[in-house]
N, C-alpha and C positions, 0 to 999 in steps of 0.2 A: 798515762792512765786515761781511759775513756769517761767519758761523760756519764755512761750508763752505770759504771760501778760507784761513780762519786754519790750520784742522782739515788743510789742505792741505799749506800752508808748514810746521807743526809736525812733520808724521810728516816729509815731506820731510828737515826739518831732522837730527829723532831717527834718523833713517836713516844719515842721511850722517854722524854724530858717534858713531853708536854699533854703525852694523851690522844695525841690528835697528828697524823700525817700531813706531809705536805698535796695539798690539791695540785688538781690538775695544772691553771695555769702555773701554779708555781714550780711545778715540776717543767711547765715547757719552759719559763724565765731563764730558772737556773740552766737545764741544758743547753738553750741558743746564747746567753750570756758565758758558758765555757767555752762554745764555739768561735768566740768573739763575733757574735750577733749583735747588734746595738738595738735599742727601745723601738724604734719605727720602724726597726726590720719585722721584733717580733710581733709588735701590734698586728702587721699586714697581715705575718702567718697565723698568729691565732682569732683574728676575726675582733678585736678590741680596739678601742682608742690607743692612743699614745702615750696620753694623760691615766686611762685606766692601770695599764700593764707600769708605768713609772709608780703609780702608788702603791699596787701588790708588790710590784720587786722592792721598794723602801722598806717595808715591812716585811717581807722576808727577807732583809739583810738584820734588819733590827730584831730579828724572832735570832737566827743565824750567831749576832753577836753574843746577845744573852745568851746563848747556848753554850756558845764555845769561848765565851770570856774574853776578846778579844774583840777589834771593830774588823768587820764586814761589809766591804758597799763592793759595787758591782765593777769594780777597777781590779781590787783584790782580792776577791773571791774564788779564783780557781787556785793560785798559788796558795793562799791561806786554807783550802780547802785539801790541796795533794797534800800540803803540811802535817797537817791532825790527820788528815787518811794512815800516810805512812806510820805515825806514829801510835794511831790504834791498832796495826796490822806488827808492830812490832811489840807492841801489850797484848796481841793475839783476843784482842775484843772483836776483832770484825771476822766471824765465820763463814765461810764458804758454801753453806745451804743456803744461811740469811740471803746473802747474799746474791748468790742465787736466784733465791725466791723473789725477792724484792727487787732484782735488776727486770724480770720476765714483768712483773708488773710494771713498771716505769717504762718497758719500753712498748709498751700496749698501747699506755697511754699517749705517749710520745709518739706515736708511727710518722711516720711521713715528716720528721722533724726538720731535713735540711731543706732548706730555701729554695725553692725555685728561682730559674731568672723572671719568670712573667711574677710574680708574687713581688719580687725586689722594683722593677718594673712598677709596678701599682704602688708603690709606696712614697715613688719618687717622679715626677712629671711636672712639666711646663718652669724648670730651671737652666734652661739652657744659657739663656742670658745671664742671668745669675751668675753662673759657673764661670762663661764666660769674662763676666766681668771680675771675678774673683784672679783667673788668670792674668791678663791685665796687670791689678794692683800686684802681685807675685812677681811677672816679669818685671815692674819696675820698682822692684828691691823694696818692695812694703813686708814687711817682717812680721808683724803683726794686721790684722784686720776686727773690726769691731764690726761683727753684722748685728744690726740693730733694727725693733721694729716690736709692732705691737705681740702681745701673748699670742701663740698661735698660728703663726705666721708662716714658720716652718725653718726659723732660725737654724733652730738645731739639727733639724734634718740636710739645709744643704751644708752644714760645718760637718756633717761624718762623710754626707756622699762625697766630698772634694777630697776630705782626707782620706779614705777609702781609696781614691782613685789618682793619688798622684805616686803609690808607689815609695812611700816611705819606709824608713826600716823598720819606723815603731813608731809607734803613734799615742804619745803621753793624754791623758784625759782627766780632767776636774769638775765635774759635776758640783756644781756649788749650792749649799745648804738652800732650803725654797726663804726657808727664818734665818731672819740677822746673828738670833741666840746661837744659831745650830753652825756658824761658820766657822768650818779647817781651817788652822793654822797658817799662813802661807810656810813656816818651817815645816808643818806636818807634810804639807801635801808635797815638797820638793824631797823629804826624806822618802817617800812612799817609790817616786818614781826612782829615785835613785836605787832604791834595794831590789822594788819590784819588780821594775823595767828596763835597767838599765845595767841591773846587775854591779851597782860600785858602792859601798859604803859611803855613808852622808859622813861629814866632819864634826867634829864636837861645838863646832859654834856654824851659825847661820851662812855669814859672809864665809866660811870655808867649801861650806856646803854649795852653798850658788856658783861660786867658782869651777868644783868639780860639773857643776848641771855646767855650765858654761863651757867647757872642755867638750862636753858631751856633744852639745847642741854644735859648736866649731867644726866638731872631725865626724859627724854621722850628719844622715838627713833623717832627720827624727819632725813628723808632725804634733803639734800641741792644739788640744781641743779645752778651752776654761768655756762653761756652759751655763749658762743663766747668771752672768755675772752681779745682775741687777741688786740684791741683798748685801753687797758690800761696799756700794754705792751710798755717798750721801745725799740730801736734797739737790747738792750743788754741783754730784754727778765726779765727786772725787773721793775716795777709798778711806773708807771712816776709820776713824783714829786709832784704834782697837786691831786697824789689821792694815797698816801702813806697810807693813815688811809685804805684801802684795805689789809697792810700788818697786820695790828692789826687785821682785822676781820679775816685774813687766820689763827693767828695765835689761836683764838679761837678756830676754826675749827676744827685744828688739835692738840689741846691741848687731850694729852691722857686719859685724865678721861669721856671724852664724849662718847655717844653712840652713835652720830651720823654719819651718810657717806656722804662725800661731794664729790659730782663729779662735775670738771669745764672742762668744752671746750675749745679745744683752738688751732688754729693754729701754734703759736708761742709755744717755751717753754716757761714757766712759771720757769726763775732763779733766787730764791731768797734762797741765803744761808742761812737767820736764819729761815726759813721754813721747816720744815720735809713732805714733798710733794711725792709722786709716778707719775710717769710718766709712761704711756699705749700709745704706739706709735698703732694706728689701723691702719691695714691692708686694702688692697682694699677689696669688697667680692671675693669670689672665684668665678671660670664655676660654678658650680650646683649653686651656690645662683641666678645666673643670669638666669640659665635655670628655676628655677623656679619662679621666678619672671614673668619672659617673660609669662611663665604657667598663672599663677591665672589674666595677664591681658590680655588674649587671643589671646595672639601674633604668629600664629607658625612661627618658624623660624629652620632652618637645621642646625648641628652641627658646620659646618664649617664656615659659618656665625658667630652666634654666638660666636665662639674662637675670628674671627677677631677680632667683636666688642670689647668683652670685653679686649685682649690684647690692644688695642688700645685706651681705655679710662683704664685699668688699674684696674679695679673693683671697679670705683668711685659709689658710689651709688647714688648718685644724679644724675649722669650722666644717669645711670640705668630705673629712674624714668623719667625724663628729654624725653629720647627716644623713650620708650615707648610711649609718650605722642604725640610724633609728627608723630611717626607710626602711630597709631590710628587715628590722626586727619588729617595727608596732604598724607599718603601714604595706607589709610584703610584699618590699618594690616598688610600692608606686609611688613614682614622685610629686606625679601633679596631685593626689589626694593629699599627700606631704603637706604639699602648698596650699592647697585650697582650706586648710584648717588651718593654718600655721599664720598664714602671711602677714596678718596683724599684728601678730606677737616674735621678732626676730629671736628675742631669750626663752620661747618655751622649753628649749630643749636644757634640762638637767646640767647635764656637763658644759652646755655654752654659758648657762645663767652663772657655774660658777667659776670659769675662768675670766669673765668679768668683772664680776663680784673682787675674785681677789686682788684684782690691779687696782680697782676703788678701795680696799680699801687700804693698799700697801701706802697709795699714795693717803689717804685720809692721815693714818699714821706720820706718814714723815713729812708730808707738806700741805698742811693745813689750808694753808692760802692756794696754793692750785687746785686742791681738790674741793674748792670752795668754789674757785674759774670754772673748772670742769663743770658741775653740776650744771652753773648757768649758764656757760655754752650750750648745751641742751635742748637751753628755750630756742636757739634760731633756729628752721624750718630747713631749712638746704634745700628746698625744691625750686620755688621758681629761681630765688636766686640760691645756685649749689655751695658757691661760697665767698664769706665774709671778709672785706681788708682788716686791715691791722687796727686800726680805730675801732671798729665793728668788737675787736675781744676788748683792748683796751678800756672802750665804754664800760663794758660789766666790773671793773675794778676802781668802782668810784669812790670806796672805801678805803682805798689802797694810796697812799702817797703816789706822785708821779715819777717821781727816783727811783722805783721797787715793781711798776708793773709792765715794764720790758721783761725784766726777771723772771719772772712769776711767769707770762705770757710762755718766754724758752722756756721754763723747766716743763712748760708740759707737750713743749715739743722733745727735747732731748729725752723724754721718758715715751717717745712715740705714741703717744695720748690726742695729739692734735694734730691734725695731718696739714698741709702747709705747700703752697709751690706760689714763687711771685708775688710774694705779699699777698696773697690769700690763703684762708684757713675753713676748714670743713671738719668735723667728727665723724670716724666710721659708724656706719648706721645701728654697729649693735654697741658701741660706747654711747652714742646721742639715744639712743633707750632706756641704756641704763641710769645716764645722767642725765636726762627730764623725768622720768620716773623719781629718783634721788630729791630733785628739785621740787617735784608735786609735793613731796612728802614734807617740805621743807617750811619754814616761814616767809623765804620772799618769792612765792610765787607770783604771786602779784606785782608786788615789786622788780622785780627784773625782766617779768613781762613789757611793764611800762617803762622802763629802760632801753629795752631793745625796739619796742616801738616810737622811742621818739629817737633813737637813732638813726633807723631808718626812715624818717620825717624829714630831719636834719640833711641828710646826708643827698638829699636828691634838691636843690634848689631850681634848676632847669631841664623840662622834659624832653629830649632831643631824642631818642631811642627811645623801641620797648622794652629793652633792658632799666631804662632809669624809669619808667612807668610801672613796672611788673615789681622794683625793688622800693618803688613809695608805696606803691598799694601792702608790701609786708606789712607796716605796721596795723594794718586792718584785721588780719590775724591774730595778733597779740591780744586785739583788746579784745577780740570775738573770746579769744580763750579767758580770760576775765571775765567775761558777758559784763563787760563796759561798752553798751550800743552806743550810747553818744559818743563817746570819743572814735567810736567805727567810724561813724556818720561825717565825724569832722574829717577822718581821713581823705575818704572816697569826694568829699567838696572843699579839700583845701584844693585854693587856685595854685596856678604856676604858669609859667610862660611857658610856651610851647614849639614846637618847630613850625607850625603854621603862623607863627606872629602870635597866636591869641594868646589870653589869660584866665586860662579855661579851670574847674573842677577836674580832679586827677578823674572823675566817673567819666567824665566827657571826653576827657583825653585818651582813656583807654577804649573806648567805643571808639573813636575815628578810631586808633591803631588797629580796627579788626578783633579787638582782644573782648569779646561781647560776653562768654558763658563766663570769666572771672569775677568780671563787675555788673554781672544780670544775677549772679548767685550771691554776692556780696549786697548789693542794695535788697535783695529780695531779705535775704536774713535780718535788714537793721530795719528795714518799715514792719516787716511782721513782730520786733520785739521793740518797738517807739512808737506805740500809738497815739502818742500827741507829743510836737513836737514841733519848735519853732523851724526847725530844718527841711521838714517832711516836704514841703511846696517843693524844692528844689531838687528832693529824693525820684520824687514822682516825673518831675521836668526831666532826670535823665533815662529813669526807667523807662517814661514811655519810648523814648527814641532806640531803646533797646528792645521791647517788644516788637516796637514797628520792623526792626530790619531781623528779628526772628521769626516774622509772618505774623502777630498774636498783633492784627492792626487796631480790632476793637479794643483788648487792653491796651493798648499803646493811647487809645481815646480818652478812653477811660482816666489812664492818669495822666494826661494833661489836663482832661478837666476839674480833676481833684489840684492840681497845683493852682489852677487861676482862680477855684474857690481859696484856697488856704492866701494864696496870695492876697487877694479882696478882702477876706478876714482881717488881716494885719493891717492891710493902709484904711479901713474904717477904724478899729480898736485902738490902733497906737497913735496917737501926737508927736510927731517931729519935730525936733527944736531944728536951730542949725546944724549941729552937730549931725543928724543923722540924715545929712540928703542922700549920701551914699545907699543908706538903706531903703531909702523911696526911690531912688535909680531900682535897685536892685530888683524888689519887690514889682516893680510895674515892668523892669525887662522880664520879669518870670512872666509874668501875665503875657507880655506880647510873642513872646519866644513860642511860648504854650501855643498859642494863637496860629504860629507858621506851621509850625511843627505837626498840628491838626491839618492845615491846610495841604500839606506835602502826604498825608500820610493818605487823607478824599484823594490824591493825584493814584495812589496806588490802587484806591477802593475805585479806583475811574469812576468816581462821583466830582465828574469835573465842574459843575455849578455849585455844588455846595466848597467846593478847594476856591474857585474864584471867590464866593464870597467871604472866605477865609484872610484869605492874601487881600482882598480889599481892606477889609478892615484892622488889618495892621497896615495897612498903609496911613489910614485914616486917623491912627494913634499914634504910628512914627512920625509922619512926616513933618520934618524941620522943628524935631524935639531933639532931646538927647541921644535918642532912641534911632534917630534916623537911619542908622547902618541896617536897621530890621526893614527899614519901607526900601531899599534897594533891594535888599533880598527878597522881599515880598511884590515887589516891580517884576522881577526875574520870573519867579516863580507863574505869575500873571501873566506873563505874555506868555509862556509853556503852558499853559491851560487854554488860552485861547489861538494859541495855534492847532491845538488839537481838538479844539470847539470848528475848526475854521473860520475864525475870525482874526484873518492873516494880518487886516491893515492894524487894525489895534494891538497886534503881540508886536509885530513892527515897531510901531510907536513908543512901546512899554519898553522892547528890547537895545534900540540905537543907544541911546542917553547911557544908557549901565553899559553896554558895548565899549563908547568913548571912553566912558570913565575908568575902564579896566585899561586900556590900551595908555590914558595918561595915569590921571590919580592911581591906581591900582598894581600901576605896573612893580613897584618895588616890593607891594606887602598882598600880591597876590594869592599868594598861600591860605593865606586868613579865609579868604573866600571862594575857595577852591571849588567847595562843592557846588559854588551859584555858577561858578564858570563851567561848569561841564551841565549846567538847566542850562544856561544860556545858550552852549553846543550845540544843543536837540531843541530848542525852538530855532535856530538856523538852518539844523535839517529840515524842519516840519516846512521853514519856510523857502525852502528850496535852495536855499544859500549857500551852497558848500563852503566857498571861500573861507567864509568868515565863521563859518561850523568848524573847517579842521583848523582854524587858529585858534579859538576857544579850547577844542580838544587839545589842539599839542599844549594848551599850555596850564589845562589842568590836568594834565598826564604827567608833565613835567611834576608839578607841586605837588603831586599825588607819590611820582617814586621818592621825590627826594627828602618829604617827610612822612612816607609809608604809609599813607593814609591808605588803605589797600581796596575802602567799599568804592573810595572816587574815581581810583584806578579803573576796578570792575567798570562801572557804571559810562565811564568814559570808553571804554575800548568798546563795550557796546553800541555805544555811537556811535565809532568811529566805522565800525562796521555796518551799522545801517546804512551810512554815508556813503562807502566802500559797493553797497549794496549796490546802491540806485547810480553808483557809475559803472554798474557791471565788472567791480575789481573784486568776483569771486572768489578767489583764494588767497586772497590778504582778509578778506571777510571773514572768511571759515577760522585762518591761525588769530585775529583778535576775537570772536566770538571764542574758540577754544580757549584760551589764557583768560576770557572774563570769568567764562564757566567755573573754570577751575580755582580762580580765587575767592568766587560768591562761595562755591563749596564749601572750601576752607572755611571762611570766617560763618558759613551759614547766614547770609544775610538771604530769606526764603523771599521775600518780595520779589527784589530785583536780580534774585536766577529764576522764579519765573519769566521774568520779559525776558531775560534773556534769552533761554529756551525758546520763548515767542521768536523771538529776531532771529534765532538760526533756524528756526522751521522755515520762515517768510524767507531766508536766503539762500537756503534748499530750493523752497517751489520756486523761485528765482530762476534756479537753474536749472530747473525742469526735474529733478531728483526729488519725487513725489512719495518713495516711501522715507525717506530720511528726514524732510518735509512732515510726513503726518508724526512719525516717530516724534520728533522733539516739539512739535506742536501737541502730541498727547502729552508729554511731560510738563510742558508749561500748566494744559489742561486740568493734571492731577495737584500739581502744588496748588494752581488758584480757586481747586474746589475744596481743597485741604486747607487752607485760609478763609473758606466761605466767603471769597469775592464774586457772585451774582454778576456784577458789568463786567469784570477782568473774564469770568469762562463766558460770557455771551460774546464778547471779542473775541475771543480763541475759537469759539466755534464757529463764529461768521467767517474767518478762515480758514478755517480746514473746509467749513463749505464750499468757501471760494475757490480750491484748488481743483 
């Protein structure tokens, strides 16, 4: 019997029963479902989701039942279907005009119904490996396979494409109820294949029945597809009480005498210990699956686009499908407008919002306490750091006995909720929307903000890497989303020990590391919402040194001299008992720190008499106090000022002593003082010294890679090159001038890639190459008039005159 006369009799029928024909797609459903067409074949052909075409065909099997008094789903529908045909044709209810008439309309509608390859093709992409690995588990006699993996993924699609394509005789199917209430029998579903597909009569008891399926599955190669098994699953991911007889059919399944391969779907895992089962955790697709995808439904869309997308839903493939869909239909094709409205919100789209929706809330339902976890995983950030250890989810389950939330943690990986590799854990980006969203809405927002912010507090006690710097600054976001500024504030100046020996504020820490727009945007937010505040002195003390090395020299002025006021304020207003010398340390090293920091910053304004009187007078406050470690630095700093004063015998004099003392005292906790050893470098250049200029340089080059200090780096190979210069070793000049260039870029420190630029002009005209010479000599030009440095471009241009 053809499809067209069935497709005839049915609308016929649903006409006459109901008032109302069957529509279009439902007439394509039915026809490519006789065909034995499956769901994501027909979606591709008629232009729909996959998710859409599965709930019209639900409901015309359920219109279909009621009709015809009997159950109808899309396993049994053509046999059930010639059934009643035949037997209305032998009631002679079914006429030959109707008929007729009614097949010329179905098949109008229907034209073009069979499949193409390029259509099958678009449906199915970037599974290779997949497949692959599916054959693998196969050859080594895995009988069953659990491919598992969040909603969407494309589960289902490679469990038909495999069995589609290995050539089976028949290939048994169970589409499992979406609701718990709605679940077959496992007696029902083994009687269906036995009549339907296998053509044998089922036994009058269960265990007789499984036996003949056993027989079956022994002497054919018959495929088994169990589809969405997740609804029959308990919390704990084993076959709820109500449908145990499922463990005896699994157990058929995978009984080892059989030739058959059974693959079930599943969200959830599937743990059932007297089961011998495989588990296939699949992957999102990859970029090229998407770009080609995007390909065959003629989407263009530009690389960069396309990365976001797919990082951002994660390489769901429904998602994939889903998108394209709404491209085509509300933005006609265009993806990057797609995006440009879209990107903030990864759930806008209808059909994504609600196959999210439904997993929150299958799991709210059955597992109260994960889908509790879930929410508050939400709160972490997955950007600078993408993902959290085991402690990290643990933390949010402080409500949870400690016996119970290992537990709790798996069930929401075995329900592929939490994604997980090496003891670290991350949310895909449209689950962690859904669930901060959830969480907002919630009453411990707050609360488990400040949870995860003192864990990540906790969890970094020594700053060794940018990585343990970039993972203590997290909790400074937490509390920003609370607008709890002071506890920000505490973040960004809790001390720690560091790879340069100091015991610095994490603001300071991540300034040497280069890491400058994180924590120049972070103190700017807590001083604009603290306008009084005992902390501020010390805000402004780090800010400015972040201004100065983004070019903004006069703010950089500016807030050191607001910290040596607020500092001053404090040691007049408070009385210190004993108890608080530490805070009179503290309070008077802000003041004198301010003090250098001013004076380094005149070196850049080449206002070099107002810098020496700077560096004097911390010496003047350091010297042989507590403080003293600042009057070396301030020694340093002073003889680099009047070296380039030329007042050679006095930077001399200033420079030997701190020279020694690096070479003995110094030699082990060099680090600390890295940045005075590479001043000290360039007043040995100035003073013509090479010797003792490149052992200063090699050895804060040294303490520069090995605790990544990246601006000491810069600032030293620029030395090294002016050095390099003046012995005519032009092309080692040029390759450390390149390599400084390119990391002042990076971290944007605008001051000192102007000199830079200075220094490769000057060792150009060096070498007689006078337009490469003016070239990078006008680039220094533009940065030091873009700074409003008045001496720095009256320097620049007495050279370029000079050329």
């Amino acid at each position: 019997m053809d499809a067209e006369t069935a497709l005839a009799w049915v609308d016929n029928l649903i006409l006459t029963k109901t008032g109302e024909g069957l529509n279009s797609l439902q007439k394509h459903i039915l026809q490519q479902v006789w065909q034995g067409r499956k769901y994501p074949e027909i979606a591709a052909y008629c232009g729909y989701t996959e998710g859409h075409v599965k709930d019209v065909g639900s409901h015309l099997w359920r219109v279909l039942s009621q009709t015809l008094g009997e159950k109808i789903n899309k396993i049994n529908c053509r046999a059930v279907l010639e059934r009643c045909l035949h037997t209305s044709k032998d009631k002679g209810n079914l006429h030959a005009r109707d008929s007729t008439v009614i097949c010329d309309r179905v098949q109008n509608d229907c034209r073009g119904a069979q499949l193409c390859v390029s259509t099958e093709k678009t449906n199915f992409v970037g599974r290779t490996e997949a497949i692959a690995h599916l054959d693998r588990l196969v050859s080594l006699d895995s009988k069953a396979i659990v491919i598992q993996g969040e909603g969407g993924l494309g589960k289902t699609t490679l469990a038909q494409q495999y069995l589609q394509t290995q050539n089976f005789e028949v290939v048994l199917e169970l589409l499992v109820a979406k609701e718990t209430q709605h679940l077959t029998s496992a007696e029902r579903v083994v009687e269906e294949w036995l009549k339907q597909d296998l053509q044998e009569e089922p036994g009058l008891e269960f265990g007789v029945t499984l036996d003949r399926l056993k027989r079956q599955l022994q002497t054919r190669r018959i495929g088994v597809l169990i589809d969405n098994l997740e609804p029959a699953l308990d919390r704990q991911g084993r076959l709820i009480d109500s449908h145990r007889s499922y463990v005896e059919l699994f157990r058929i399944l995978t009984d080892p005498k059989v030739q058959s391969v059974t693959l079930i779907t599943s969200r959830d895992r599937l743990c059932e210990p007297s089961l011998n089962i495989e588990h296939y955790r699949l992957p999102g697709l990859d970029l090229p699956a998407w770009q080609q995808y995007f390909s065959y439904r003629q989407i263009a869309i530009d690389l960069p686009t396309i990365q976001q997308i797919h990082q951002a839903y994660g390489g769901n493939a429904k998602v994939m499908g889903i998108l394209c869909g709404t491209i085509q239909a509300d933005f006609a094709g265009d993806a990057i407008a797609y995006w440009q409205e879209n990107h903030t919100d990864p759930l806008a789209v209808t059909d994504l919002k609600n196959l999210i929706d439904s997993q929150f809330h299958r799991l709210q339902t059955l597992d109260l306490l994960a889908y509790r976890l879930l929410c508050r995983l939400g709160c972490y950030r997955y950007q600078d750091v993408p993902k959290i250890p085991t402690q990290g989810v643990l933390n949010l389950l402080w409500d949870v006995p400690p016996q119970q939330q290992r537990q709790i943690m798996t069930a929401l990986r075995d329900r592929c909720l939490l994604e997980f590799q090496q003891g670290e854990y991350w949310l895909h980006p449209a689950i962690r929307a859904e669930a901060i969203a959830r969480l907002r809405a919630s009453d411990e927002w707050i609360l488990v903000n400040c949870k995860v912010a003192e864990f990540w507090t906790d969890s970094v006690a020594t700053i060794d890497t940018i990585q343990d710097a970039l993972q203590a600054l997290e909790a400074y976001y937490h509390y920003i989303e609370i607008n709890d500024f002071e506890l920000a504030a505490r973040v960004i100046l809790k001390s720690r020990n560091n790879q340069w020996g100091q015991f610095l504020p994490l603001g300071g820490t991540l300034y040497r590391m280069g890491l400058i727009q994180p924590v120049l945007g972070a103190i700017t937010q807590v001083v604009q919402n603290l306008p009084s505040h005992p902390c501020l002195g010390e805000l402004y003390n780090i800010l400015g040194d972040l201004y100065w090395t983004a070019g903004k020299i006069y703010a950089a002025i500016e807030c050191q001299e607001k910290t040596i006021n607020l500092a001053t304020q404090l040691l007049q207003s408070l009385e210190f008992g004993q108890d608080d010398r530490y805070k009179l340390y503290y309070l008077k090293m802000l003041e004198i720190d301010s003090l250098l920091s001013m004076g380094l910053y005149n070196i850049d304004l080449w206002e070099l008499e107002t810098a020496a009187k700077l560096f004097q007078q911390v010496i003047d406050l350091a010297q042989n106090t507590t403080h003293h470690r600042w009057a070396e630095k301030a020694s340093v700093c002073l003889a680099l000022v009047n070296s380039y004063l030329g007042s050679y015998q006095t930077a001399y004099n200033l420079a030997e002593p701190i020279y020694s003392s690096i070479i003995t005292e110094f030699n082990k906790q060099s680090g600390s003082f890295a940045y005075f050893v590479q001043i000290l470098g360039q007043t040995y250049v100035n003073l013509g010294n090479r010797h003792k200029a490149q052992e200063m340089f090699s050895r804060s080059l040294s303490d520069a890679e090995k605790s990544h200090y990246l601006q000491i780096k810069a600032k030293t190979l620029t030395g090294l090159a002016e050095s390099d210069r003046q012995q005519y070793l032009f092309e080692r000049a040029l390759g450390e001038h390149a390599e400084a260039i390119e990391i002042l870029e990076q971290i944007g420190a605008k001051c000192d890639l102007a000199e830079a630029y200075f220094q490769l002009g000057l060792t150009y005209t060096s070498m007689k190459e006078l337009e490469n010479g003016q070239r990078n000599l006008e680039r220094s030009l533009q940065l030091f008039t873009r700074m409003n440095v008045p001496r720095q471009v009256e320097k620049v241009l007495q050279a370029k005159i000079g050329e």
